[in-house]
ROVOBA-201336 format. One line per field, with one value per residue (C-alpha): residue number from 1; y, x, z; residue in three letters. Coordinates in nm, 2 decimals, always signed. Layout:
sevo = (NUM, ...)
yy = (Y, ...)
xx = (X, ...)
zz = (Z, ...)
fiba = (ALA, ...)
END
This chain:
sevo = (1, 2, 3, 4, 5, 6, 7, 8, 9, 10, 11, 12, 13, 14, 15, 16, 17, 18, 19, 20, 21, 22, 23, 24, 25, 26, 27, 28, 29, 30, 31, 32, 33, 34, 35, 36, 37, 38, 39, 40, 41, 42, 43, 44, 45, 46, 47, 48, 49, 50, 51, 52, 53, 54, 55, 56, 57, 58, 59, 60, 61, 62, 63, 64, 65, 66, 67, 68, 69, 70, 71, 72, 73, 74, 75, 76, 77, 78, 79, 80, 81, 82, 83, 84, 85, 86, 87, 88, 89, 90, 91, 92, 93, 94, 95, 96, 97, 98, 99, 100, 101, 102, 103, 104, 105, 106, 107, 108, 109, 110, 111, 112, 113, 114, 115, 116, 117, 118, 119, 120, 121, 122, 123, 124, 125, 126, 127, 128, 129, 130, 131, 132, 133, 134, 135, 136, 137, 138, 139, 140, 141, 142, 143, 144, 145, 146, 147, 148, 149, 150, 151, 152, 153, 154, 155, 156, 157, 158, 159, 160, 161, 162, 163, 164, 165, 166, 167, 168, 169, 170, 171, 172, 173, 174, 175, 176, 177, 178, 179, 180, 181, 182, 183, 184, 185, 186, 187, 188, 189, 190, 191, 192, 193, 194, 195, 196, 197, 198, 199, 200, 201, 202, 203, 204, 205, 206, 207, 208, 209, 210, 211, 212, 213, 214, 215, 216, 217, 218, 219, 220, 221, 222, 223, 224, 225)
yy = (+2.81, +2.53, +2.20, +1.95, +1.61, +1.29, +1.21, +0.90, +0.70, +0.44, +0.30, +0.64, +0.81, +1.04, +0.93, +1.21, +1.49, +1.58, +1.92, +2.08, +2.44, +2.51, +2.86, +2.70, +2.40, +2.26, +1.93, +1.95, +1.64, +1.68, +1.36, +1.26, +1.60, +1.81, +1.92, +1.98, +1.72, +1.73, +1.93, +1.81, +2.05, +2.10, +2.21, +2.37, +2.03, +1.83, +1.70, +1.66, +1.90, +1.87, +1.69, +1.95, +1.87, +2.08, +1.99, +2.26, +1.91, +1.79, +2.12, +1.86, +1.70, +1.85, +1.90, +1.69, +1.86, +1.74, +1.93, +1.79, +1.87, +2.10, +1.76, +1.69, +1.42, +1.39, +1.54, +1.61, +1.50, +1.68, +1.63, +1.83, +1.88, +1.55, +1.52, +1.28, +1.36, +1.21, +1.31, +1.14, +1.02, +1.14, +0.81, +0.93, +0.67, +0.73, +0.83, +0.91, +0.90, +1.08, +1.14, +1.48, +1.51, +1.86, +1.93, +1.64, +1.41, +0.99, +0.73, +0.88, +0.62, +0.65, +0.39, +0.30, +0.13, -0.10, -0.07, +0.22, -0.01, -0.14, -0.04, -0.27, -0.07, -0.26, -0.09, +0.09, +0.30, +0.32, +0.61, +0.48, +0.43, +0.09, -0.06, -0.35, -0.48, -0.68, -0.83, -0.93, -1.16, -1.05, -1.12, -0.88, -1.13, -1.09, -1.32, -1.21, -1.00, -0.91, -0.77, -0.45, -0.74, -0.89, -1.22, -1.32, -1.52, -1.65, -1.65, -1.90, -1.82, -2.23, -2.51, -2.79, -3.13, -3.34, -3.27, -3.17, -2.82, -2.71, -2.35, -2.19, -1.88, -1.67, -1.41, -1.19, -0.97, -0.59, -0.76, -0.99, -1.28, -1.56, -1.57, -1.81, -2.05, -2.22, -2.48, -2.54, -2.82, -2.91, -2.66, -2.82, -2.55, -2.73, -2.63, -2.32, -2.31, -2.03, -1.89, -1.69, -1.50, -1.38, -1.04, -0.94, -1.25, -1.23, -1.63, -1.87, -1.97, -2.15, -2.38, -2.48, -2.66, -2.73, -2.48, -2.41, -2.41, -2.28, -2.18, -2.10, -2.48, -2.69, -2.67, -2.89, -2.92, -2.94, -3.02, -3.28, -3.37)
xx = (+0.43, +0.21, +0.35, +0.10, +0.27, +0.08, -0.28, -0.45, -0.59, -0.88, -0.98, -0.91, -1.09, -0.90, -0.96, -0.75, -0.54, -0.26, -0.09, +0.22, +0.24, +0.57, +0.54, +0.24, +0.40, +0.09, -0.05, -0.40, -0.62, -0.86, -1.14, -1.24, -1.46, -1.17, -1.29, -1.03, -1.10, -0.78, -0.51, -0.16, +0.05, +0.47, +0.68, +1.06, +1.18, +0.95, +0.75, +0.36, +0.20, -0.14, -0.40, -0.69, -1.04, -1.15, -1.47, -1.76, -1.96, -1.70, -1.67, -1.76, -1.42, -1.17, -0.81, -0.52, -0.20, +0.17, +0.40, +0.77, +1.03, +1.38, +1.54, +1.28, +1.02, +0.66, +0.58, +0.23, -0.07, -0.38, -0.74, -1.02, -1.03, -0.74, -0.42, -0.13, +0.19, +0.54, +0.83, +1.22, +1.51, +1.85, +1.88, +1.57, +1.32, +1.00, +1.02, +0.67, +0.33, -0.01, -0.34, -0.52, -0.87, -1.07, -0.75, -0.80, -0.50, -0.55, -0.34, +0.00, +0.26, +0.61, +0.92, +1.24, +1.49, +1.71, +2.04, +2.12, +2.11, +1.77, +1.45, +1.23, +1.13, +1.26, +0.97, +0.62, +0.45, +0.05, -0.13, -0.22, +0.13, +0.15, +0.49, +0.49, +0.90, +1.01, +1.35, +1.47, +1.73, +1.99, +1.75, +1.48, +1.22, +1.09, +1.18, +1.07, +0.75, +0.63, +0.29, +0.24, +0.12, +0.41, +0.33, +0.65, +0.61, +0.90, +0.84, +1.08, +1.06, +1.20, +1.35, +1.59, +1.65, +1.89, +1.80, +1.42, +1.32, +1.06, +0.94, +0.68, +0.54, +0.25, +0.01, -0.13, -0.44, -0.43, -0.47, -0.15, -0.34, -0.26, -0.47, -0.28, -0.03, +0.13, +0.41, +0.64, +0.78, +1.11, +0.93, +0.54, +0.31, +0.05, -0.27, -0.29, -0.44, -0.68, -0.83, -1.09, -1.21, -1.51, -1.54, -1.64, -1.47, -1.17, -1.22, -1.09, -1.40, -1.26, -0.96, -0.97, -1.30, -1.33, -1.57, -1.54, -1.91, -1.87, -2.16, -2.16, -2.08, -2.00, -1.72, -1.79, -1.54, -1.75, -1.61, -1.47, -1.10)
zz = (-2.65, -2.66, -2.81, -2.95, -2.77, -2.80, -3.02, -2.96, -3.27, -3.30, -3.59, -3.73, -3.47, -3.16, -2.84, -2.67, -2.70, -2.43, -2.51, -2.33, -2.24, -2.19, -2.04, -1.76, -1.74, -1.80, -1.97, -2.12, -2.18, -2.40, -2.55, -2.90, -2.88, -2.80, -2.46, -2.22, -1.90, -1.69, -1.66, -1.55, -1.32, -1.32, -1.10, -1.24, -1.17, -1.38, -1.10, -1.10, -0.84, -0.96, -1.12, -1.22, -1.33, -1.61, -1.74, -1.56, -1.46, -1.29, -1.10, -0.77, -0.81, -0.60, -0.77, -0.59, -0.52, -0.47, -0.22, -0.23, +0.01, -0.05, -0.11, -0.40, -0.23, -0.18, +0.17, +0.11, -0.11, -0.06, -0.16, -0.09, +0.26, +0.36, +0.30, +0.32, +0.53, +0.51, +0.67, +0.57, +0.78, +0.62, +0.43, +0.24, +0.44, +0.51, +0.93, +0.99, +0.74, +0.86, +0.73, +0.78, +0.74, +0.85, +1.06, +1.24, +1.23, +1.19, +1.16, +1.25, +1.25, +1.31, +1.12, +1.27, +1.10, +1.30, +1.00, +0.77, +0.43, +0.58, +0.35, +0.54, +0.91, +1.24, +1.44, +1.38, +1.68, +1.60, +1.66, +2.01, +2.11, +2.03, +1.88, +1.62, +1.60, +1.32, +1.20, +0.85, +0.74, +0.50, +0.19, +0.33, +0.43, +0.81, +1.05, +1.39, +1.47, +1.85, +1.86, +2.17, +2.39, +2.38, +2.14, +1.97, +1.59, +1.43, +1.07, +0.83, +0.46, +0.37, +0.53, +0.38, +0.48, +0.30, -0.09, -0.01, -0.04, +0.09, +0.07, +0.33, +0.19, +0.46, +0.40, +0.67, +0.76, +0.85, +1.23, +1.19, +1.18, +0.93, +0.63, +0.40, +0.42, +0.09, +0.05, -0.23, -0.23, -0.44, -0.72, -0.69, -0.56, -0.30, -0.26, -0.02, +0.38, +0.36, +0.71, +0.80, +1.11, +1.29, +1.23, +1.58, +1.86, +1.61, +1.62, +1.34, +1.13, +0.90, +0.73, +0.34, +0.38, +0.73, +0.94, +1.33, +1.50, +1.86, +2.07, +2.47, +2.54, +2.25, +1.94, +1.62, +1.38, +1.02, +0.63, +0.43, +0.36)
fiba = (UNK, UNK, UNK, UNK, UNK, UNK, UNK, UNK, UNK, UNK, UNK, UNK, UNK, UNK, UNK, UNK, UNK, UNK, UNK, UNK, UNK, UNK, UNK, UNK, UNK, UNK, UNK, UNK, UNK, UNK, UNK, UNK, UNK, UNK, UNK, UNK, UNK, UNK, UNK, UNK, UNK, UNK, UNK, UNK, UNK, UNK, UNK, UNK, UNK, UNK, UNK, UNK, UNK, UNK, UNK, UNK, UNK, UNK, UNK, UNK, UNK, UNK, UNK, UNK, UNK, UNK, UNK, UNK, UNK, UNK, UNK, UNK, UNK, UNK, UNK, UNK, UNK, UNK, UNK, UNK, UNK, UNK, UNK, UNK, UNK, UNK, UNK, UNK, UNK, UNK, UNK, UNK, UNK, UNK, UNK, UNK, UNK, UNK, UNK, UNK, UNK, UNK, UNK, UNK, UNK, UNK, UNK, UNK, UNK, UNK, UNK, UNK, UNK, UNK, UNK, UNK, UNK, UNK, UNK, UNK, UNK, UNK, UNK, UNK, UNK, UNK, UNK, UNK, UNK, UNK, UNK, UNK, UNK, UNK, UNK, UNK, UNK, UNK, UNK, UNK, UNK, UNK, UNK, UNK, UNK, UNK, UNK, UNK, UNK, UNK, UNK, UNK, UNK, UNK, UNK, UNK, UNK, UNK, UNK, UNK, UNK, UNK, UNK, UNK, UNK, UNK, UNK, UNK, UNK, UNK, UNK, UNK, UNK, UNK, UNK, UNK, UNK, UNK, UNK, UNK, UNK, UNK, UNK, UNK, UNK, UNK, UNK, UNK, UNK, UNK, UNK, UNK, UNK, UNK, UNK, UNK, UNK, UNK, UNK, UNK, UNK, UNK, UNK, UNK, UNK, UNK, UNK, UNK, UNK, UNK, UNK, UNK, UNK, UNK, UNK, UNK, UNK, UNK, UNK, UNK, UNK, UNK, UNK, UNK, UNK)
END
């Protein structure tokens, strides 16, 4: 049985078609030309286990397949030849991710969590071993971060003193390192610190307008307040 489900109208025009089939458990796209483009892939549960190209010059495009668990969650996404990996603690949180590509496994990392209500991980080991720790207050926001080296940050979300609030709020690179720093203060948003690196030495570059010139024997500090 095949159940006509949702048209698409433009100025009078169709844009696309998606029909249901409820035997296949299958949802058909189709454009404004009635060609069938993608097709949409249920399990018994309802869940989406596969997006399908359908259109013969997209026959390069590889279809993408969801595998869930016994417990109904995503344990595996896969995509032409790589795949995504996820495996759950008994609280249903993610206890290790990994990416497979050829059969070659990257960037396995591994999640604890230092309380059972905590969503947020305590602890992440990097495919080299390396541990990242964290700790949260009880809103959620981190607090405390050690790198593998053993460098300790102590992050404050605000401060208050006497009626002024002020509100810190940091963003962060892939590498830790800070990359923005904006203040709030009692409601009025200053202007944000931006930072930049050198992409090799790891080096700060640069602050707002300000730029760092270092060479084998010299800094200059160069910019305008």
């Amino acid at each position: 049985m095949i159940a006509r489900c949702f048209s698409l109208l433009i100025n009078g025009r169709n844009v696309f078609t998606i029909e249901y089939d409820r035997e296949s458990k299958l949802d058909t796209v189709r454009n404004g030309l009635d060609e069938e483009v993608l097709g949409i892939q249920y399990n018994d549960a309802g869940q989406i286990i596969g997006f399908i190209p359908l259109r013969q010059n997209d026959a390069h495009l590889a279809a993408l397949q969801i595998m869930y668990d016994a417990s109904g969650r995503q344990n595996q996404i896969s995509w032409a030849n790589s795949s995504l990996i996820f495996e759950y603690d008994r609280l249903n949180r993610i206890a290790s991710a990994a990416a497979l590509a050829a059969g070659t496994s990257f960037l396995q990392r591994k999640f604890t969590y230092q309380k059972e209500n905590q969503l947020i991980p305590s602890l992440i080991q990097m495919p080299s071993g390396e541990k990242y720790r964290w700790r949260t207050d009880a809103s959620g926001a981190v607090t405390f971060l050690k790198t593998p080296a053993g460098a300790v940050q102590h992050l404050t979300q605000f401060a208050r003193f006497a009626e002024k609030l002020l509100e810190y709020f940091y963003e962060y690179d892939d590498y830790f390192r800070l990359t923005s720093l904006t203040i709030i203060d009692n409601a009025v948003r200053l202007p944000a610190l931006k930072y930049q690196y050198d992409s090799r030495s790891g080096q700060l570059t640069k602050l707002d307008n300000f730029v760092f010139l270092r060479d084998s024997f010299t800094r200059r500090i160069m910019g305008e307040t």
